[in-house]
C-alpha positions as CSV (number, residue, x, y, z in Angstrom):
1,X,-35.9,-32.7,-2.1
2,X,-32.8,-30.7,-0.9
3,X,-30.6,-28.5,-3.0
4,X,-27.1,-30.2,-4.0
5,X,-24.5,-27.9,-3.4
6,X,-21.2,-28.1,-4.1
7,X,-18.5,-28.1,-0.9
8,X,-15.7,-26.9,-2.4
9,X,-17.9,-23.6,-3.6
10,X,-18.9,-23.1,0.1
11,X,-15.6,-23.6,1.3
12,X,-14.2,-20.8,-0.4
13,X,-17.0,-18.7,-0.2
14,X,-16.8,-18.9,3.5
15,X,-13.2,-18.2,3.0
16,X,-13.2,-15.1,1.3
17,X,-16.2,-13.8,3.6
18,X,-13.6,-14.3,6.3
19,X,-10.8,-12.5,4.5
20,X,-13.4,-9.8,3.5
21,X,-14.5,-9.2,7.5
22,X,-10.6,-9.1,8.6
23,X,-10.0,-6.7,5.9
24,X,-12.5,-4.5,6.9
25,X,-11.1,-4.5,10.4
26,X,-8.0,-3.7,9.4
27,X,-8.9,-0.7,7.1
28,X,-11.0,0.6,10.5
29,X,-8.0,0.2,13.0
30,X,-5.1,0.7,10.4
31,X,-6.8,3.0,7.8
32,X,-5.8,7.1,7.5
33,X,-8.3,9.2,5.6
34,X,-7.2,11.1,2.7
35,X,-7.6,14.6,4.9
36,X,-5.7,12.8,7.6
37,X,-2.6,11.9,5.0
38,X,-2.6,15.5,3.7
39,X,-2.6,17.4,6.9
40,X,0.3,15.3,7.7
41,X,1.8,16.0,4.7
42,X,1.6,19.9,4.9
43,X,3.3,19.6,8.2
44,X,6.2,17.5,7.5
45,X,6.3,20.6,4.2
46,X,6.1,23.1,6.5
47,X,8.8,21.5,9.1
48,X,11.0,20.9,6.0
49,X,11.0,24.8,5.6
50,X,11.7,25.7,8.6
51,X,14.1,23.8,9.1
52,X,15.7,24.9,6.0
53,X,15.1,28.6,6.8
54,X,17.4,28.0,10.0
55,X,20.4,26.3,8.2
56,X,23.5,28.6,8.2
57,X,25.7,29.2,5.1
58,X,29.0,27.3,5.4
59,X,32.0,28.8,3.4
60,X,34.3,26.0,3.1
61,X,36.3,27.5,-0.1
């Protein structure tokens, strides 16, 4: 005899293997690495500064 399954079950199953599969293609064409976030990071930082470092002194008084 055959094995009774139930439909609904293998609906969603196939469901969330579908959502699981476009979730891992989004984290591959999407996704940053943690290196990747902090190198950007430490630039915008050091941009900040220098930035900063060229600002002149206003003397509105």
């Amino acid at each position: 005899m055959t094995e009774v399954i139930n439909l609904g079950k293998q609906r969603k199953a196939k469901a969330r293997s579908e959502k699981e599969k476009q979730a891992a293609e989004n984290r591959r064409k999407f996704g940053r690495t943690k290196e990747e976030k902090l190198a950007e990071q430490q630039k915008a930082e050091r941009a900040k500064k220098l930035l900063d470092g060229h600002k002149r002194d206003s003397e509105e008084d």
